[in-house]
Structures are given as C-alpha cells and as structure tokens.
N, C-alpha and C positions, 0 to 999 in steps of 0.2 A: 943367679940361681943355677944348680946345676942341672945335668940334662934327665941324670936319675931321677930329679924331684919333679921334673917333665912329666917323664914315663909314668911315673906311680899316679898323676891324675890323667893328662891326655884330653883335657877339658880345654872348651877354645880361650878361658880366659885364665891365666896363673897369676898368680903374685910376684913382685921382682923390689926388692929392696921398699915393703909393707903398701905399695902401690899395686891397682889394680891394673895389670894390663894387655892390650889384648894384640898379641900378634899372630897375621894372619898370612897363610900360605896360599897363593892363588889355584884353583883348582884346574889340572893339569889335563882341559882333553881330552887330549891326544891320548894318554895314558887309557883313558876311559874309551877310547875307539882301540884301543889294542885289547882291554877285556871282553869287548865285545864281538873281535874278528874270534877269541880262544871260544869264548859263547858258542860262536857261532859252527865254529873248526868242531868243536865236540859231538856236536849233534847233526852236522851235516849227513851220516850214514842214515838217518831217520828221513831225509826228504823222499829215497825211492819207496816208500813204506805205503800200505794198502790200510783200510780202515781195521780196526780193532777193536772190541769189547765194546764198551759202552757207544761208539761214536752211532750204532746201528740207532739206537733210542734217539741220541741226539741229532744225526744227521740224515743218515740212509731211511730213518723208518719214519722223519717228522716230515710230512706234508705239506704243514706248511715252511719248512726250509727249501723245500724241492719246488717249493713253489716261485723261489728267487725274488725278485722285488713287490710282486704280489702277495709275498704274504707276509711282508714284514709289521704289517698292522697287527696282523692275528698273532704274530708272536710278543708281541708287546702285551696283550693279553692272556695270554698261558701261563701255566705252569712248564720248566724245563723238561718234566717226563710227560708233558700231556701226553703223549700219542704211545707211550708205555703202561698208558692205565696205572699209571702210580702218583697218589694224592700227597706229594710230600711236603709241599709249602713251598718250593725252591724256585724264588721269581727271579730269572737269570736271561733276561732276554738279549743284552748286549751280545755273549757271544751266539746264539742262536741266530742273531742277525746278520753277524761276519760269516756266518753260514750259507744262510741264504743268499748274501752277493756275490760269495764265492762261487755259489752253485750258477745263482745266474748268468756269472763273468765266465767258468768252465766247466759247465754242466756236472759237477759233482767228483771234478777230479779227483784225489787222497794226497798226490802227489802236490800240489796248489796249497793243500792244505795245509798238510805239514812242514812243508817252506815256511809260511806265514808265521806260524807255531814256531819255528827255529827263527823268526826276525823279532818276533814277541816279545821272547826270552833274552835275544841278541841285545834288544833295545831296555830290558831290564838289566841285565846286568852291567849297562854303560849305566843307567839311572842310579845305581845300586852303588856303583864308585862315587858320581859329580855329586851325590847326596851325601856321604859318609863324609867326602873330602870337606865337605862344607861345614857338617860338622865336626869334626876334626881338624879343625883347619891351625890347629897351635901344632900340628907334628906334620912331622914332611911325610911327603904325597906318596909314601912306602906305604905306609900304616893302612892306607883304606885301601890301598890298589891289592896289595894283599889279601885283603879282608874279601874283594867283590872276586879276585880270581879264586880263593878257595870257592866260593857260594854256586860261582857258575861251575867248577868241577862237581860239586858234591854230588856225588850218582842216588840221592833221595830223589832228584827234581824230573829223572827220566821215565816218571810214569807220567806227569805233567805233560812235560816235552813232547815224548815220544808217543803220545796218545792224544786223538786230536780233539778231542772230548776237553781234555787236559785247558782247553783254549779257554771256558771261565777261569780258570784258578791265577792261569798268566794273565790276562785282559785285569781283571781284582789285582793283581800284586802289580803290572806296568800302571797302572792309572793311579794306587797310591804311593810309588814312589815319586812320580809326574805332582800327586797333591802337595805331598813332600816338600818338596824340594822349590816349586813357588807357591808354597807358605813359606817358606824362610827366607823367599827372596824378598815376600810383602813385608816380613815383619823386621827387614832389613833397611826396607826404601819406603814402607809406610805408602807404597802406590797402590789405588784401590783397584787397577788393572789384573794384578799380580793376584788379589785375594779372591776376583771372579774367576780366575782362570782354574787357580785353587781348587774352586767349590766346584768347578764344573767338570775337574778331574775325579772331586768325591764322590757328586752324583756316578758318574759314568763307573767310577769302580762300585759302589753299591749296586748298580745293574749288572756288574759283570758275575757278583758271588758277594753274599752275604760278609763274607769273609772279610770284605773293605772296612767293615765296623770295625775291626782290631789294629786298621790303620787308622782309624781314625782316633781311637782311645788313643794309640801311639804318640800324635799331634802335640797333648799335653808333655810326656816324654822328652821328645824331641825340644820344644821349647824351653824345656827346663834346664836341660845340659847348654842348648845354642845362643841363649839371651839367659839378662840377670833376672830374669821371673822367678816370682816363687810359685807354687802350688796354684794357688789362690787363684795370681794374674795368669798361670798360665791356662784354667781351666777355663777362666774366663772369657781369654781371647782366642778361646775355641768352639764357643756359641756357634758364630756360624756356621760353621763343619758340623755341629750337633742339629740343626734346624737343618740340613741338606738330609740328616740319616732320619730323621722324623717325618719328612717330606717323602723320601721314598718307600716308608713302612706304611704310610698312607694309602699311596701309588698301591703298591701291594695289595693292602687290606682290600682296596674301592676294586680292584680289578680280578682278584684272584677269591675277593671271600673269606680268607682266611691267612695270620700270620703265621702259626706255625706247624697246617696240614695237620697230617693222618700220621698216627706211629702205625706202619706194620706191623703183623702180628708172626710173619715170617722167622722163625728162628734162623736162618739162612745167614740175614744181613744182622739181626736183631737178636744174638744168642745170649746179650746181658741183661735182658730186660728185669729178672726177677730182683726185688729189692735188698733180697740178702747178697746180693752177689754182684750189685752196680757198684759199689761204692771201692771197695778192696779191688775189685780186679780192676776200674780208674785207674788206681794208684799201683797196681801191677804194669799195666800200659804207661805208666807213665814213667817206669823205669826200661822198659821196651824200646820209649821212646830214645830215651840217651844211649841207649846200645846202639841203636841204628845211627844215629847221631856220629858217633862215635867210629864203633866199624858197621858201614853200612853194607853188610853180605851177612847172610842172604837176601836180594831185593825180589818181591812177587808182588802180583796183581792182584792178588787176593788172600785176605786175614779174619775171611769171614769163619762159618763154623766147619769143625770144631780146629780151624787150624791154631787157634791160640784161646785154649780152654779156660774156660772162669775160673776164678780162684775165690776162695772168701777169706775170713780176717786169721785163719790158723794156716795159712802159706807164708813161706819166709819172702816170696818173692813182692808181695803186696806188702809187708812190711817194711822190705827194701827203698820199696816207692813212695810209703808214708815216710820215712826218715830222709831221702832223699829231697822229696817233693818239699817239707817243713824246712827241712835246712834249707833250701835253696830261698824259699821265700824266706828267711831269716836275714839270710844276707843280701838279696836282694834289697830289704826295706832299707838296711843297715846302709849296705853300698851309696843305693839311690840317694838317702838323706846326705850325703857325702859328696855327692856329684863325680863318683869315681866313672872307670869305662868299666867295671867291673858291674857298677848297678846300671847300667844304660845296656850292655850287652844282656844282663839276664832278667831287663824288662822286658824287653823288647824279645825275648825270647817267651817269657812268664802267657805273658800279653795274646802273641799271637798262638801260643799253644791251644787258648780257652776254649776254639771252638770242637778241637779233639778232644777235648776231657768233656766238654760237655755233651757231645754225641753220643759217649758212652754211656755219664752220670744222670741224663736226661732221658734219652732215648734207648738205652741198652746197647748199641749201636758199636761196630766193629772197630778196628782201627784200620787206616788207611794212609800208604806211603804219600799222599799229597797235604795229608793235614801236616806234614810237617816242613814244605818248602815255605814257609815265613820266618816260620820257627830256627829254620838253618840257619838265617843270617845273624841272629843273637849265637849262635851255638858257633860260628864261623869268627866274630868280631870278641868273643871269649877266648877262643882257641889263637888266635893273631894277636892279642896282647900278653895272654900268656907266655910267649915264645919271646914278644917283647922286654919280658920281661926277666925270662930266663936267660939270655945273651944280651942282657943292659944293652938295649938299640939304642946308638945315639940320636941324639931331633937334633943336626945341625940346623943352621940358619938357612943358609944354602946350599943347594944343590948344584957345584958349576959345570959337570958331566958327568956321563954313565957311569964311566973308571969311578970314579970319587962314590957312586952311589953305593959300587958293588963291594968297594973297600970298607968304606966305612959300617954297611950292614950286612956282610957277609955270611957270617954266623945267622943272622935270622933268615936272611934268604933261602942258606942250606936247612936250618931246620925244618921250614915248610915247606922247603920242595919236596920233602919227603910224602906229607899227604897230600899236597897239589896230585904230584903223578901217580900213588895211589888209586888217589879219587877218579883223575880223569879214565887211568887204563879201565877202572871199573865201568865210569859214563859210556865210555863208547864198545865195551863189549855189552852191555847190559842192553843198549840201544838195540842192536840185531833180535833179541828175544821178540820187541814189540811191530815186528816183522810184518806178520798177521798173528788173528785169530788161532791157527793150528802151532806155528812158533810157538804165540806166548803160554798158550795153555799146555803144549806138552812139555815146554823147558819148565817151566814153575811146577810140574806137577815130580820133577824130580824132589821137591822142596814142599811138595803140600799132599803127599799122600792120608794126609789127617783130614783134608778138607774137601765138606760133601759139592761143596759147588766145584773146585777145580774137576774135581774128577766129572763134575755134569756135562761142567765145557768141553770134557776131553773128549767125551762120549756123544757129544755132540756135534763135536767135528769129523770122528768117523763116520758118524752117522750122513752127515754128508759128505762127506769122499765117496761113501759106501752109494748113496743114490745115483751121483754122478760118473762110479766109475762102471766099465763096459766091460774091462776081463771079469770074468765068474771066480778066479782064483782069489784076484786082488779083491773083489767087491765082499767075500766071506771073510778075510784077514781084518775088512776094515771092518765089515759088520760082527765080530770075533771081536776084536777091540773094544767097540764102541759097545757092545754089552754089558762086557768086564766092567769097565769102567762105569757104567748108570748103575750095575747092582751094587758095585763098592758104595756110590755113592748112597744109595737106598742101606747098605751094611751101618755108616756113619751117620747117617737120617732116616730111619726107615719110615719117615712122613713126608718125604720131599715128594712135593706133587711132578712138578717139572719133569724128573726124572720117571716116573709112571708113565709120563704124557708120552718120552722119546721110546719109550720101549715100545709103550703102543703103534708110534709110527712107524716103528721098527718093522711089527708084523702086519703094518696096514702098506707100507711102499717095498720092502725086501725083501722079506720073506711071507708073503703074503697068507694070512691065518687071520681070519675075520675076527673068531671068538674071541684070540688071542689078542687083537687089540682092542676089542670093544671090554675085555676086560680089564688090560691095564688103563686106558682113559675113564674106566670107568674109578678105578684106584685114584687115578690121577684127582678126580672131580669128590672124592672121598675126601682126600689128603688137602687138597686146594680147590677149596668152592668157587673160588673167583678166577680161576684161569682157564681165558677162555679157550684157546688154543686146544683144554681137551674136549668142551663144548662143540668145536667144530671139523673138530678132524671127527668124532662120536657122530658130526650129522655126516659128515661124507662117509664113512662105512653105513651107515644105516642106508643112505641112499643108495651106496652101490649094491645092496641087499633087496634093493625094489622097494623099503618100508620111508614113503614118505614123508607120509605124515609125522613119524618120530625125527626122522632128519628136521624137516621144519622148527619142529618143538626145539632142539639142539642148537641150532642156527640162530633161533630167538634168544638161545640161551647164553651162547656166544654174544650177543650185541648187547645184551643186558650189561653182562657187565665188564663189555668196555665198550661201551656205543661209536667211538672212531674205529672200530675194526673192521674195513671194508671188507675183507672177504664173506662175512659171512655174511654181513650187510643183503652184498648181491645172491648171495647163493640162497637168502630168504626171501629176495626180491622176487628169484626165477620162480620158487615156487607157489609165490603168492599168486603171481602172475597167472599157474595154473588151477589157482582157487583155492591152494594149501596153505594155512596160515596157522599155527597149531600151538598154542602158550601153556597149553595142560599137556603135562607127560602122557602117552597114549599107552605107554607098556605099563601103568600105574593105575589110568582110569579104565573102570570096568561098569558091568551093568546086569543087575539080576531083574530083567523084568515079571518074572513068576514070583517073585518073592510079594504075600500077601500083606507082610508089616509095613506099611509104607512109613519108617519114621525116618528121621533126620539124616541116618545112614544108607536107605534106600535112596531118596533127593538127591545126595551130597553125591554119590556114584552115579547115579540119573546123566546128573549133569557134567560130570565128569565126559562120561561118556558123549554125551552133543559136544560138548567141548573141541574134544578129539575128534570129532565128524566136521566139526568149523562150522556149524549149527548154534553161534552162542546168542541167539535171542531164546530159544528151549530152554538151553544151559543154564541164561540165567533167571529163569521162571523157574526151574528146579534149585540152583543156587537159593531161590530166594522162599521156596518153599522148606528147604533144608534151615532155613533160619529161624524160620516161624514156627518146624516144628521145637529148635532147639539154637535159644541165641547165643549160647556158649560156644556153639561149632567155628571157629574160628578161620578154619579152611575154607569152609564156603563164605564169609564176608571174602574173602583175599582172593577166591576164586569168582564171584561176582563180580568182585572193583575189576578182574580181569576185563571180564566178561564185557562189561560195558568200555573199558577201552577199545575192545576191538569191535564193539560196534559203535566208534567214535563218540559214542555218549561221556564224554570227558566230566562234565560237570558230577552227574551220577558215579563216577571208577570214583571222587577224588571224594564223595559224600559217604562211599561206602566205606572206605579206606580208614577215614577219619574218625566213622562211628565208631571202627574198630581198635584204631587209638586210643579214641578215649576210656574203653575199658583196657588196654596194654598198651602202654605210649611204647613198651619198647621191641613192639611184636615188627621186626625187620621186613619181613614179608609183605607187610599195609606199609611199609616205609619204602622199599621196592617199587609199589604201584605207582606209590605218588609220587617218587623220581622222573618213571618213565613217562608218565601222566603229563608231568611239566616238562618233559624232554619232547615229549610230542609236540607241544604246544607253543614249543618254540623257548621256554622261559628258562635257560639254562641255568640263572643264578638259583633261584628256587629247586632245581634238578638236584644241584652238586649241593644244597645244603641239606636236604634232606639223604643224598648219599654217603655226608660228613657224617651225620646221626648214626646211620648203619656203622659206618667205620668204627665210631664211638663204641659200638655198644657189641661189635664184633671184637675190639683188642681188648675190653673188660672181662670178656669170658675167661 
C-alpha cells in the first residue's frame, strides 16, 4: 500500500493486500512533554497578572471562596454567579472550589492563580497530543504533535488562559481529554479500572462547565474512528458516560432548583433575543466563527452589544453562514460515514461548537472568544492534514532520528511553521492586554468603540483612578474620561442602567452634587429595577441629607433584590437598630387627614403614611380598611402582606399575598413578599422559586 493511500484515510486501521490491518506507532512522551513546556513558554507572561473582569464575581466578590476550606460545602450548592445576583442555571462548582483552596493555601493571591491556570492548560495540551497520538496511531508521531502544537499556539484560548475565571472552561476541556484518553485505554484492555477512572474524569468535567456534555457526545466519535464499532456499538458502549451526565443534571436540578435558570432580559449580554433575528444572525456567528478560526485578529473580551450587530435573513453575511454552515454538515456526514480525518476533525469541531450556537439560538446570547477553545482542536487537526496533504507527507514505518524526521517532512514542517509562529507571536502579545482591568478594557476599546459595555468598563475604571488619585489635575482628566466614556455608552444604549448608576457616583464621591446624583441613580433604578448598587448608593445620599427614614426604605431596597449584599445589609442593620426600618417609599407616601371622603384612597395614603412612621400595626388597620372599602385596590393587599412582615406576623404577609394571587397569579409585587416572606423564614428553596416566577414573567414583558 502506498503511503499516499495512508494519507488520504489516516485511520488507525488500513487495508494492505484486501486484509485488515492494524499498525500501531507507540505514543511518543517525550514529544507530549515538549508541547507542553511550548504551553507552558506561551503564557508564562500571564503569571505576574492581577485579577481581571469576571474573576471579581467568581473569586474577589464570592464569600464563600474567601472563605477557603469552609466554605467549600456551600459552593457545591450555588449557582456560579450566586453572589452576582445573577440566576443563570450555571452549576460550576469544581472550579469555585480550586478557588477557595487556593485562597486558603495564599490568601487570595492572582499571581497563585494564574500559574495554576498556565499548568491546566500545560497539562492539556500534553493530553491533547498522547490522545490524538493514540488515535492516530497508523501515521508517525509528526501528525498529532503537530496538530496539539498548533492548538496550544492558537491565540483564541488566551482569554481562557489568561483570565482566571477562564479556570472552568480549562478544568471541562483537561478532565475530558483525561475521560478520553482511559476510555480508550478500557476499551483496549477491557479492565474495568480503566472505565472507573473514565467516568470519574466525566463526572468531575461536568462539574467543571456544562460544556464536558460535548466531550462526552464526542466519546461515540472517538470510538468509531479508534475500534471497528459501528454507530450502534458505539453509542451503546457509551451508556455509562451518558448515566454520569444524567447523574449530574440531577445533582443540579436537587440542589439549585432549576436546569436551565433565568434568561436575562439585559440587552447588554442578550441583544439577539427577538425571534426574527436569532436564527440568521446564529448563522452570521457562525461564519464569525471561522474567520477567527482562521485569522484570529482582532481578539477582545467582549462582543456583547452593539459590537456585532444582528442581522436578519436579507444580509449576505447570514447567508454566508447558512451556505457555509449546510456545506459543512454535508461533508461532514459524508466524510464521517467514510471514517476519513476529514469527518473526525469536522465532528469534533460540528460537536463542540453546539453550545455557541445555541446561546445564541436559545438564549439571544452574544458570542464569546471561549466558546470556541474546543472547537479549535477540529479547526487545528483540519488545518494539519490539509497541509498533509498538500506536500504528500510521507508515514514511514520508522523513525530512526531527528535528521531523517526533518528530511523526510520538511515541506510540511515549513508549511505550518508558518501559522505556528503567527499564532504564538499573537498568544503572547495578546497575553499583556489581560494585565488588569484598565489594560484590557482600554486596549480592546481601540477595537470596540461600537460596544455599550466596553466603553462602561472604560469609564469605570477612570472612575476609579479618579477616586483614588490625590493630584486635583490628574483626578479631573480621569473624571473627564470616565464621563465621556459612560455618555458614549448611554449614546449606544441609552437604557443601560449601570452606566446612570456610575455617573451618579460620579457626583456623589467627585464632584460632589447631591441632586445630581440622586437623579442619575434615580435613572439608574428607571432603566434597571433590579440593580441594586443604585438602591444603595440612593440610601447613602439620602442619608447623608439627614432623611432617614427614605435611606432605610433604599437599603431594604438594595437587599431585596440581591439579599447577599452585605453592605446594605448592615447599613439597614444600623438603622434599624435605631428604630428606622422603612419598606414603603416615604417621598411617595402621603396623608390628607382633613379630607372628609374617607374611601379607599383616603385608607390606602393613611396607611402609607404609618408605614413610613414604622407605625405598621396603624398601617395595617388602614391597609385593611382600604380593602374593604375597595378589594380591587391591589396596592394595599401588597402593602399589608408588607405590613405584617415586619410585624413578623409571617403566616398573615403570606395569606394576604396569595389572596392576591389568586385574583393576578402574575401580580410580581405579592410574588416579591412571598420570596422575602420565605427568605425570612429561613426556606431558601421556596424563596428562589418564587423569585424564578418574577423572572418568568419580567423577560415575557
């Protein structure tokens, strides 16, 4: 057989004079400890790096990571954004918990971290070789070393890498090439050691990121090029692996509540939500994708709005992505049934793309340079046989030294050294950007003046230079900046609440103008009812105004809705403490006691008014006369169910609530009480299903 007729399959088993048979190249190490020192060499500039964008949510801001070996219980039952107030489904507790032992081991070093993060990757792309080699094991050990040194250049994976957040997506991709790789040792040696160790790497990548399900579709793949299974056998002897991801959705469901959380209603992260516009711009993304794929410049941290605008089915660019996207699956199915590397590289690419095409076509949901570090390795093991194939790579038998190796495949070495050092020069200048916070957000905003978050972040970080710095000149330049920059982004969104919130703090810490920031928080709490941030920066200007009682009310309003937000926590604590405890707006409730109509509108203010005095036994005697004179009043049921909360009368807040349900199950206000109702009472799961309900019936608006 010649060596061309090699090439064109690359399958570990060929035919040689109408026998089947199979010759195998032993898997080269050593080879695999040199891709992983290049790993390692690439991203070394990221270990003196400081935390960055997300890691604040995932490590600085979570509680219980800071809480080190104490609170690894509690994070086994969270959600990954608990302590962000964000209900997304995302039960990622593996690395949350590499978190918290790192904390405990060096109180919260950045530097700790990101080492770790660069051995992760290190340790994946050695996986990423002794896995390929294995299968591939009918062509010499060029073919896959190749293949894992492009994957680890590829400058897509350095928002992974170089963000320590980044640390589920690597934890998911190292634990199932580890699934990998002894599955094929079990279904080699048939030892039942081998297919525990398997499942126990699937489990732990299902806890690292959702994302392990596309390794584990892959499983079938995998066995179908590496043994003579067909379809059938192979789907079959991957039961196991399917009962571990069943097992974890369980986990999930029983502890979190819920499988697939809350869509936000933020146009921010979520700018494809409308249905004429999910499907076409998918398919625009998803020719996106291969451009980046392809030349990956420009890389940014963010592609949220409007940096890559929806398109619908009359853009040539979505049609681009329909013709591309159907070809590809064409040949893919083609390929596959063929057992070519042609359909095993654009499965395995097809595969793990799914869960970026479906964040979009499910969720409206952005794109993001991490959905596509899995995806790179089919895009890398296409691009490495390609070239094989263009400079007819010989598969000798042996390999007797270097000289002989660089003779014999010269031409393909020189071809792809070309995007090797591409790639890498890109990896490691692109690594400096994720420096810090002010790094990445002002290098990418060379590259994202379209997009209303970059410019938030940018404005945000002046905003703090501007708090902390001490010359008068430099602290106007920064607070000059950071203004520009929160209107642009108001220019681009002019509903982003966030953006209202920093300007208010703008003129409540810098320039200090009371009106001025109780009116932008006040915009803020317009534009974004659930953030609480403008809630409580709104109670601390009140208070520093001498108006208590309305601070209080704000304070409460801040814990509502995110009840882990310590600060305002305590600062409703202190003024409870001095008897101010205040859940009805006081600039809202008013009292005409001269007025001789006493009906439902007289009561309803009445009580208001006790309310805001922190008088709610009055309150709710008037609440409740307001109902009798008129049960339609809808405000006073939701202001009485108050009412008897905070005179812990709980049984009665939760009876009134529900009365009111039953004539509007989807009045959010009675659905509010009786979150907090069971939040008081300690019954958290009951809390967060009826705050599921709100969510519900807030993203249908």
């Amino acid at each position: 057989m010649s060596n061309l007729k090699q090439i064109k399959k690359y399958s570990p088993h060929f035919k040689h004079k109408g026998k089947l048979e199979k010759r195998i190249y032993p898997v080269k190490y050593l080879w695999g400890v040199l891709i992983a020192v290049v790993a390692f060499l690439l991203y070394s500039n990221t270990i003196s790096h400081e935390y960055a964008l997300d890691d604040s949510g995932a490590i600085t801001g979570n509680l219980y990571v800071k809480q080190g070996f104490s609170g690894i219980i509690n994070l086994l039952k969270v959600e990954f954004w608990h302590f962000a107030n964000m209900h997304l489904g995302y039960y990622r507790p593996l690395a949350l918990i590499t978190f918290a032992v790192e904390h405990h081991f060096f109180n919260g070093n950045p530097q700790v971290s990101h080492f770790i993060n660069c051995l992760i990757f290190t340790c994946s792309g050695f996986m990423v070789f002794i896995v390929l080699s294995k299968v591939f094991n009918a062509v010499n050990t060029l073919f896959p070393f190749m293949i894992a040194l492009l994957f680890v250049a590829h400058p897509i994976h350095t928002e992974i890498v170089a963000n320590i957040k980044g640390r589920d997506e690597l934890l998911s991709f190292f634990n199932v090439m580890f699934m990998l790789w002894f599955a094929l040792i079990y279904f080699d040696t048939k030892k039942i050691v081998y297919l525990i160790i398997s499942l126990i790497f699937c489990y732990l990548g299902m806890l690292s990121k959702e994302t392990a399900l596309t390794g584990v579709m892959l499983l079938p793949v995998f066995l179908f090029y590496y043994k003579d299974y067909n379809v059938r056998e192979c789907l079959k002897k991957c039961i196991p692996f399917f009962i571990i991801v069943i097992i974890f959705f369980i986990q999930k469901k029983y502890l979190l509540g819920t499988l697939s959380g809350t869509i936000p209603s933020d146009i921010i992260n979520y700018p494809y939500k409308l249905t004429s516009i999910k499907l076409p711009t998918t398919f625009m993304l998803f020719a996106f994708c291969l451009r980046l794929l392809i030349v990956p410049h420009p890389l940014r941290y963010d592609y949220s709005f409007d940096q890559i605008p929806a398109v619908n089915f009359a853009s040539i660019w979505a049609w681009l992505g329909i013709v591309l996207f159907f070809v590809g699956v064409f040949i893919t199915f083609k390929q596959t049934l063929k057992k070519t590397t042609w359909g095993f590289a654009l499965s395995l690419f097809y595969i793990t793309l799914i869960p970026a095409l479906a964040f979009t076509i499910l969720r409206g949901g952005i794109f993001a340079e991490r959905f596509l570090f899995f995806p790179s390795l089919g895009f890398c093991i296409a691009l490495v046989y390609g070239a094989s194939l263009l400079v007819k790579m010989d598969i000798p038998h042996t390999l007797n030294s270097f000289k002989e190796l660089l003779k014999l495949n010269s031409k393909f070495i020189l071809i792809l050294s070309v995007p090797f050092v591409l790639y890498s020069v890109k990896t490691y200048s692109r690594n400096f950007a994720w420096k810090n916070n002010l790094s990445l957000f002002t290098e990418d905003l060379k590259t994202g003046s379209r997009s209303a978050q970059n410019q938030h972040h940018v404005g945000n970080q002046y905003l703090y230079l501007s708090s902390i710095e001490k010359d008068s000149l430099k602290k106007k330049e920064y607070t000059d900046i950071s203004l520009k920059a929160l209107r642009q982004s108001l220019k681009i969104h002019p509903r982003f609440g966030e953006s209202y919130y920093l300007i208010g703090l703008t003129y409540q810490l810098i320039i200090p103008n009371s009106d001025s920031a109780i009116y932008y928080y006040n915009k803020a709490i317009e534009t974004a009812p659930s953030h609480s941030d403008s809630y409580y920066h709104l109670g601390i200007a009140y208070q520093n105004l001498g108006k208590n009682n309305v601070a209080s009310y704000f304070y409460n309003e801040a814990v509502r809705c995110n009840p882990q937000y310590q600060e305002p926590k305590k600062a409703a604590a202190d003024l409870k403490a001095m008897g101010i405890d205040v859940f009805i707006n006081p600039l809202t409730a008013i009292v005409d006691s001269t007025n001789a109509n006493k009906d439902t509108r007289y009561f309803f203010d009445l009580g208001n008014y006790y309310a805001s005095q922190g008088d709610y036994s009055k309150a709710a005697q008037n609440f409740t006369s307001a109902i009798e004179q008129d049960e339609t009043n809808n405000n006073a049921f939701v202001n009485l169910a108050n009412c008897y909360g905070m005179l812990k009368q709980y049984d009665k807040s939760l009876a009134i609530s529900n009365q009111l349900l039953l004539k509007n199950p989807r009045n959010t206000f009675a659905l509010k009480n009786i979150a907090v109702v069971y939040n008081i009472m300690g019954d958290l799961k009951k809390s967060n299903e009826y705050l599921s309900k709100i969510r519900e019936i807030e993203n249908d608006k």
